[in-house]
Backbone as JSON Lines, residues from 0, in Angstrom:
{"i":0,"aa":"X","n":[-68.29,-3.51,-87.73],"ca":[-67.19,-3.53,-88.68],"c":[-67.01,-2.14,-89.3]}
{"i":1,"aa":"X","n":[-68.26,-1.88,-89.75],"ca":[-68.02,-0.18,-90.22],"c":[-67.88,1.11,-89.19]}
{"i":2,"aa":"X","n":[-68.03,0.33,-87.98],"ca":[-67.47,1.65,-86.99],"c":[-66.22,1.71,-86.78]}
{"i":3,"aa":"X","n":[-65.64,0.54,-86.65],"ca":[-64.3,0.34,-86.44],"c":[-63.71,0.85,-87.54]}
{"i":4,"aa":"X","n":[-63.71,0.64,-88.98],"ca":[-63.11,1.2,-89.99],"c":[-63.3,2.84,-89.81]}
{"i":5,"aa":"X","n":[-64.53,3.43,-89.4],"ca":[-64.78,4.88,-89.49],"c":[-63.98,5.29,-88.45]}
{"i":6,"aa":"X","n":[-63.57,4.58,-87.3],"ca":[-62.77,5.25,-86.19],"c":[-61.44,4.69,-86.72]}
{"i":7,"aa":"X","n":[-61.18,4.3,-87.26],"ca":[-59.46,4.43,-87.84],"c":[-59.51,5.2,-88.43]}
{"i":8,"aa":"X","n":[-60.2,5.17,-89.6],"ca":[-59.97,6.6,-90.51],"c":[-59.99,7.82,-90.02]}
{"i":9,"aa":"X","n":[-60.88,8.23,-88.78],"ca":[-60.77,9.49,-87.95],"c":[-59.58,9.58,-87.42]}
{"i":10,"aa":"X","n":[-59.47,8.26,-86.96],"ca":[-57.97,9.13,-85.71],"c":[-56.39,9.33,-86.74]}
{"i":11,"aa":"X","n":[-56.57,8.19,-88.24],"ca":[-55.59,8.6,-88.49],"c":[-55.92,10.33,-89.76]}
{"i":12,"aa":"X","n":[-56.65,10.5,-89.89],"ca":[-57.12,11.85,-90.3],"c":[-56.87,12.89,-89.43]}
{"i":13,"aa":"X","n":[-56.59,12.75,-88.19],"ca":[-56.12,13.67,-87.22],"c":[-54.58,13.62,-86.94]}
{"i":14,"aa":"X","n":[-53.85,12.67,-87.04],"ca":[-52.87,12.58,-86.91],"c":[-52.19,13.43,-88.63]}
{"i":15,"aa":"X","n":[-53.12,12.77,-89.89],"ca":[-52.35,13.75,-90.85],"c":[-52.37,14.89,-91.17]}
{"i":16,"aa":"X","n":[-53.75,15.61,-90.25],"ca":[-54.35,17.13,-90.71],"c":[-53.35,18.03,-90.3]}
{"i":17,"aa":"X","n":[-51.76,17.92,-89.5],"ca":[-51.07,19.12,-89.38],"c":[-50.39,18.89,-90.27]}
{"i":18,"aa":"X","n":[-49.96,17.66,-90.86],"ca":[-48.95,17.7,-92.45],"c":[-49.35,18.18,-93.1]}
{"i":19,"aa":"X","n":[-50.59,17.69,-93.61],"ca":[-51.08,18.5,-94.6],"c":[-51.66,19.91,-94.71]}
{"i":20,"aa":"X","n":[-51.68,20.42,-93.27],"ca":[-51.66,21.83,-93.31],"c":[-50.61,22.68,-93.59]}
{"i":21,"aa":"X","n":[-49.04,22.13,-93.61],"ca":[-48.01,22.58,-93.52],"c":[-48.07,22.32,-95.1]}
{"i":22,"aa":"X","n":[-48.15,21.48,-95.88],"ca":[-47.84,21.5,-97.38],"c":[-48.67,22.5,-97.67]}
{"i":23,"aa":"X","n":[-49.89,22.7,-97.3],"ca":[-50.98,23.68,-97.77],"c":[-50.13,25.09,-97.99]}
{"i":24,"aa":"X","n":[-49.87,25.23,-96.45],"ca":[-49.56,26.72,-96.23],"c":[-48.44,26.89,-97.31]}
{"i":25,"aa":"X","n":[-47.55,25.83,-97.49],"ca":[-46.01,25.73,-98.03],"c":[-46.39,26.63,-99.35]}
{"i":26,"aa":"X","n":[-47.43,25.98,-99.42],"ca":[-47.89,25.9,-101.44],"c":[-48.34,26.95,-101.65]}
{"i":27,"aa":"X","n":[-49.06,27.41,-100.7],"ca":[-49.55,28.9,-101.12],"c":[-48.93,29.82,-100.84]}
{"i":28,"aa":"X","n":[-47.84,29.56,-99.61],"ca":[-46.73,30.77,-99.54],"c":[-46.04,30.69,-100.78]}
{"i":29,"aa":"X","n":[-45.74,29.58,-101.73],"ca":[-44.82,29.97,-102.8],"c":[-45.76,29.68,-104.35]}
{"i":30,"aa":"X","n":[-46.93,30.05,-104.55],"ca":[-47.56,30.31,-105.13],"c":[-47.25,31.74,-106.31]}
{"i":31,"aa":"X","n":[-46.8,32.78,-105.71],"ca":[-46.26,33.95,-106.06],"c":[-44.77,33.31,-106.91]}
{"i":32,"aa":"X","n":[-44.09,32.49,-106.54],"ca":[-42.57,32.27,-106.9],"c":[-43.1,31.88,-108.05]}
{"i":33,"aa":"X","n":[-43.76,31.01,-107.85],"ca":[-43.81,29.98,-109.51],"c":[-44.51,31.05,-110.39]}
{"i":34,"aa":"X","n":[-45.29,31.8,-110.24],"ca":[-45.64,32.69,-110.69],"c":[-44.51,33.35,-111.89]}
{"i":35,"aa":"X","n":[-44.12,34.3,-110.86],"ca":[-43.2,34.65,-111.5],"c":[-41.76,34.06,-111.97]}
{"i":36,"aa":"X","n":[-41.3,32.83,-111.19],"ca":[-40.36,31.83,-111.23],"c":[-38.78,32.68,-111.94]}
{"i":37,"aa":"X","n":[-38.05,33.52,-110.93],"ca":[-37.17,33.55,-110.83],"c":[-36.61,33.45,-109.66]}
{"i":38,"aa":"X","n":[-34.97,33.39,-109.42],"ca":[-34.56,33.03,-108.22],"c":[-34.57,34.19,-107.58]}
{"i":39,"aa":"X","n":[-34.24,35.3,-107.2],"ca":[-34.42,36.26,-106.59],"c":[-35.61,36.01,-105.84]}
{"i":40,"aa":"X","n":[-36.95,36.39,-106.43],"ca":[-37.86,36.0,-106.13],"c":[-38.18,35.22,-104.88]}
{"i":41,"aa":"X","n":[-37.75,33.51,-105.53],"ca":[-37.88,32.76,-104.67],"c":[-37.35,32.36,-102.95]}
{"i":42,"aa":"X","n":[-36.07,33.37,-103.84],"ca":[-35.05,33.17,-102.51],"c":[-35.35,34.24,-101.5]}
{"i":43,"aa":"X","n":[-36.41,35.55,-101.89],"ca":[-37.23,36.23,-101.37],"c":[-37.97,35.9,-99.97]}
{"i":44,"aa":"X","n":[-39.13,35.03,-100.6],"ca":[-40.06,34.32,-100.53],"c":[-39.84,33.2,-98.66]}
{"i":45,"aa":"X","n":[-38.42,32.34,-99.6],"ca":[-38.12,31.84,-98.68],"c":[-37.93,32.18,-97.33]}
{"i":46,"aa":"X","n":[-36.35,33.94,-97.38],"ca":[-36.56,34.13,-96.13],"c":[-37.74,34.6,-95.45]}
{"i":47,"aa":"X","n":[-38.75,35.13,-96.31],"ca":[-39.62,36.01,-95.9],"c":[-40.01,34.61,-94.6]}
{"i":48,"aa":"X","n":[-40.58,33.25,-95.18],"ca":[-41.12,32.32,-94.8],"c":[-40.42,31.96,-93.37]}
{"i":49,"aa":"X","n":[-39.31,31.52,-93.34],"ca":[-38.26,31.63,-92.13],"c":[-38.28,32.73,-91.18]}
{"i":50,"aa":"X","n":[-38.53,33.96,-91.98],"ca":[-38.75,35.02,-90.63],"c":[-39.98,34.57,-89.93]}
{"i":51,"aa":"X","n":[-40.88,34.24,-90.92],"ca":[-42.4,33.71,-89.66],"c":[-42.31,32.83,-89.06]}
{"i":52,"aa":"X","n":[-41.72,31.67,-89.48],"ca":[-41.42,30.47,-88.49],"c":[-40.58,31.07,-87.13]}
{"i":53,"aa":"X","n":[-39.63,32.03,-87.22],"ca":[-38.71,32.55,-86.45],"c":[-39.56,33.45,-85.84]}
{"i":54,"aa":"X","n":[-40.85,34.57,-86.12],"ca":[-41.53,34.96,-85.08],"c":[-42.21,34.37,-84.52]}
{"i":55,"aa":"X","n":[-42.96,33.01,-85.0],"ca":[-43.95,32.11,-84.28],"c":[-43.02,31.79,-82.9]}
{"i":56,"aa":"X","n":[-41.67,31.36,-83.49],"ca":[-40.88,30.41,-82.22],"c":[-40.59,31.3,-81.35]}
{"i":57,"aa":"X","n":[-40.18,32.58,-81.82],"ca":[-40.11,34.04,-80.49],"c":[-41.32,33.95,-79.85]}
{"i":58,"aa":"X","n":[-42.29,33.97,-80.29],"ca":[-43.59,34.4,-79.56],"c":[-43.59,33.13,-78.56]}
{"i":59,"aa":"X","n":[-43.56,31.9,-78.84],"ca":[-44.08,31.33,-78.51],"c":[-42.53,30.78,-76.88]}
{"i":60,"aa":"X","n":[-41.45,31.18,-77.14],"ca":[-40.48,31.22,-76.17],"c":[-41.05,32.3,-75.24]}
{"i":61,"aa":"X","n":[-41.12,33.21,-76.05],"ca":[-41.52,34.83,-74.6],"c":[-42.11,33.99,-73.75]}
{"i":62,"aa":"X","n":[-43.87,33.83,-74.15],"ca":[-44.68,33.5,-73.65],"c":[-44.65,32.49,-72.45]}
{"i":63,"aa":"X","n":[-43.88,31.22,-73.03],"ca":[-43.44,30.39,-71.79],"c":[-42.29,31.02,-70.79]}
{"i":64,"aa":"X","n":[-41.58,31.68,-71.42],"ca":[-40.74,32.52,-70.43],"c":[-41.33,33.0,-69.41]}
{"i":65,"aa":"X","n":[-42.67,33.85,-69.79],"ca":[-43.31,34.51,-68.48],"c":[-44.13,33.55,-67.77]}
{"i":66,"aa":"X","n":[-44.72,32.67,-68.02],"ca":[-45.22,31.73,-67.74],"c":[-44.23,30.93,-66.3]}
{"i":67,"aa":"X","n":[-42.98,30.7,-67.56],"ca":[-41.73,30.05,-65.96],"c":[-41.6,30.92,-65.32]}
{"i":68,"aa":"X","n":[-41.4,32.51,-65.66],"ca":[-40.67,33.09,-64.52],"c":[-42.22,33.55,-63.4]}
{"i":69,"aa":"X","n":[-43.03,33.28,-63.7],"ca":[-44.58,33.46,-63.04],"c":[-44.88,32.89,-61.92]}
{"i":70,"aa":"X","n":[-44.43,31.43,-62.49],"ca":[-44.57,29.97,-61.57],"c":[-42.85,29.98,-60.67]}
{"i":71,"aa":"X","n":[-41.91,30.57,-61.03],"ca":[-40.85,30.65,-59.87],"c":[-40.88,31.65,-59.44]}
{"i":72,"aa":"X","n":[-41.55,32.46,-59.5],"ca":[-41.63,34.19,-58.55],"c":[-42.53,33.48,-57.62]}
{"i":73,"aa":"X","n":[-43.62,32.72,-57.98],"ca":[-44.31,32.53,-56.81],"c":[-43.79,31.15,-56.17]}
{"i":74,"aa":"X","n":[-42.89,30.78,-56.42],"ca":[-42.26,30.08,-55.52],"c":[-41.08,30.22,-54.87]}
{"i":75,"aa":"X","n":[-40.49,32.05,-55.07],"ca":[-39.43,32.11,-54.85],"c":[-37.67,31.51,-55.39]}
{"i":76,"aa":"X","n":[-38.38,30.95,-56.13],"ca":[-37.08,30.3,-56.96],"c":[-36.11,30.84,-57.51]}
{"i":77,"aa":"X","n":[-35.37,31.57,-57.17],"ca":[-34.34,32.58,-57.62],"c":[-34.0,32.03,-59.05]}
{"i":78,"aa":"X","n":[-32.9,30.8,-58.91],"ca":[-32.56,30.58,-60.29],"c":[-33.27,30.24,-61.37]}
{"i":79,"aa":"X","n":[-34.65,29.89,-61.03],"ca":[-35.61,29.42,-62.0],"c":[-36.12,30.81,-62.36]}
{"i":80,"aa":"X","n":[-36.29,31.43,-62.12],"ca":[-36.8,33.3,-62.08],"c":[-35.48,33.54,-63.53]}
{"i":81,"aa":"X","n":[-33.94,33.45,-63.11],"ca":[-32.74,33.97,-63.81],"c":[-33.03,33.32,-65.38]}
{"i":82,"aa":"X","n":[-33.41,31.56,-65.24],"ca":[-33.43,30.99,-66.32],"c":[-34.43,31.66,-66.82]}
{"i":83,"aa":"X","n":[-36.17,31.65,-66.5],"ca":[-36.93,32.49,-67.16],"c":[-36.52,33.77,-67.66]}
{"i":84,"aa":"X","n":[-35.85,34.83,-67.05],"ca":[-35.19,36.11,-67.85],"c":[-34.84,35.5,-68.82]}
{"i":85,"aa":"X","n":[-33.88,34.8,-68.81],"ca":[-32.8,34.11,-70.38],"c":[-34.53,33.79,-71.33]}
{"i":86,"aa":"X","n":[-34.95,33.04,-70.89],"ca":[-36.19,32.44,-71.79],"c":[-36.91,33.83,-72.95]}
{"i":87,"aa":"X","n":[-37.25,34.81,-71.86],"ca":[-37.39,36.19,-72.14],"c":[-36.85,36.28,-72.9]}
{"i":88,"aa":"X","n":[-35.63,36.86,-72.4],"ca":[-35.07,37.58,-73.8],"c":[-34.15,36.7,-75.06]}
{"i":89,"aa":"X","n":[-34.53,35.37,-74.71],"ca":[-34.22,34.44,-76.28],"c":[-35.78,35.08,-77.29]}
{"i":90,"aa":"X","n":[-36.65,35.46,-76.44],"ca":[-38.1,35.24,-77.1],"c":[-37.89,36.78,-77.61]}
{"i":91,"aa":"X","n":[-37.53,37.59,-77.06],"ca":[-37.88,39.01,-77.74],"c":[-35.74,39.07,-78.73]}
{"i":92,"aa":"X","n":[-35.27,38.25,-78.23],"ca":[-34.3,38.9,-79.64],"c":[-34.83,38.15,-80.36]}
{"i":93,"aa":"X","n":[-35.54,36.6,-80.87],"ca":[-36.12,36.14,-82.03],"c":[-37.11,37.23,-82.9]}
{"i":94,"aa":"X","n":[-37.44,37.23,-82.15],"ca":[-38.95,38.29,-82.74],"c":[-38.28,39.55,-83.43]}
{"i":95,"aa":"X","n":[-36.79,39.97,-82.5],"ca":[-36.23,41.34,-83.46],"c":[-35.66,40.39,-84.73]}
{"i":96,"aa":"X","n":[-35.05,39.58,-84.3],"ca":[-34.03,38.98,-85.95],"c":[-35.16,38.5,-87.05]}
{"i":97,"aa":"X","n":[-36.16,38.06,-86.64],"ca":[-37.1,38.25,-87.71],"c":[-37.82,38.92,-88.47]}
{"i":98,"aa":"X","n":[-37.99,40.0,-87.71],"ca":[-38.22,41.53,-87.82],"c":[-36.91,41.89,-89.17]}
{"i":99,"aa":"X","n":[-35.98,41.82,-88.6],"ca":[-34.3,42.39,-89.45],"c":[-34.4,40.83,-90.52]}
{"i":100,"aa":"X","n":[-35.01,40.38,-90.38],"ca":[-34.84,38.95,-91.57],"c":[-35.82,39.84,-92.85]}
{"i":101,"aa":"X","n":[-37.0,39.91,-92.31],"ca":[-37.96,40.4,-93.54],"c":[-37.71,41.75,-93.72]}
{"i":102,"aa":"X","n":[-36.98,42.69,-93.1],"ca":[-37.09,43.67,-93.83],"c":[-36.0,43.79,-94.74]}
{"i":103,"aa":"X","n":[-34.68,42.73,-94.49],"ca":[-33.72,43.23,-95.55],"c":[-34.14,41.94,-96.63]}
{"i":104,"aa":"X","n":[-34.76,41.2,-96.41],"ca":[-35.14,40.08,-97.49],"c":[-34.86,40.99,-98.89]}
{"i":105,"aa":"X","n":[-35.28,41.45,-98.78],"ca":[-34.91,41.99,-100.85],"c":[-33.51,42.06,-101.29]}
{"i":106,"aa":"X","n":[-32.28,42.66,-99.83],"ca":[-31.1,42.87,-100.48],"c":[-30.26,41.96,-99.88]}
{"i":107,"aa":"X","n":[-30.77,40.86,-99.59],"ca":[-30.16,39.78,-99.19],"c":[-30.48,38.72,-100.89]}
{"i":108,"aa":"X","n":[-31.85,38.81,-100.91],"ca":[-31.85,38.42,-102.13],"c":[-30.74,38.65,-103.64]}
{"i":109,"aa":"X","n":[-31.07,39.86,-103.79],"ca":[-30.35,40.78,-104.52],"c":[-28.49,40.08,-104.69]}
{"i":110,"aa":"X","n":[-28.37,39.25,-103.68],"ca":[-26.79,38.79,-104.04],"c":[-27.0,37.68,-104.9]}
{"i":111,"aa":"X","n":[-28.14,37.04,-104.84],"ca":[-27.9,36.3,-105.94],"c":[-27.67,36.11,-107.22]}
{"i":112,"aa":"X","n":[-26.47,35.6,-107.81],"ca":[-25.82,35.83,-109.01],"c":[-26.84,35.16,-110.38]}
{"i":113,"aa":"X","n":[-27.25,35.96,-111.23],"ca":[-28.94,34.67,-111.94],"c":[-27.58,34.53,-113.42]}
{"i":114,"aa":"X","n":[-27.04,35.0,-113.66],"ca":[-26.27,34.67,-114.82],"c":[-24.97,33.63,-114.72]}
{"i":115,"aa":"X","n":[-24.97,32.9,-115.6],"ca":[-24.04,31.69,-116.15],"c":[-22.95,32.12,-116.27]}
């Protein structure tokens, strides 16, 4: 009886440990906002946060890109080779617009109007 309860509680403890890694990270990326708690700031913060999600998803497109175009070079697959290029370079312009996300983050911020 108590194994069975200990193996539910494991598997569903695995199923919640990436939520709650994502609130984790959430909380401590905006740890600084509340801090200081203005909108500028926050709205900072935010894109900064979006540019990383946006380099994770570049990186992680390249990567399978070369991966497909790897597995159709060695099979000769012409159009599967063309789609991998596209895969490519979806993965390296993400990685630049995130790049151009965090570095203008301050004067993108900066439009926000804080007065009534």
């Amino acid at each position: 009886m108590i194994s069975k309860i200990k193996t539910k509680l494991m598997c569903n403890g695995y199923k919640i440990l990436p939520v709650m890694t994502a609130f984790v990270t959430i909380g401590a990326a905006l740890i600084p906002c509340v801090v200081r708690a203005d909108a500028r700031s926050l709205m900072e913060m935010a894109i900064k946060i979006i540019a990383k999600l946006i380099t994770a998803s570049g990186v992680i497109t390249f990567v399978l890109g070369l991966v497909a175009w790897s597995m159709a070079h060695g099979d000769s697959d012409g159009p599967g080779q063309k789609k991998a290029g596209g895969m490519i370079a979806a993965g390296v312009t993400l990685f630049a617009l995130s790049l151009i996300l965090s570095n203008i983050a301050p004067e993108l911020a900066s439009n926000i109007e804080t007065s009534l």
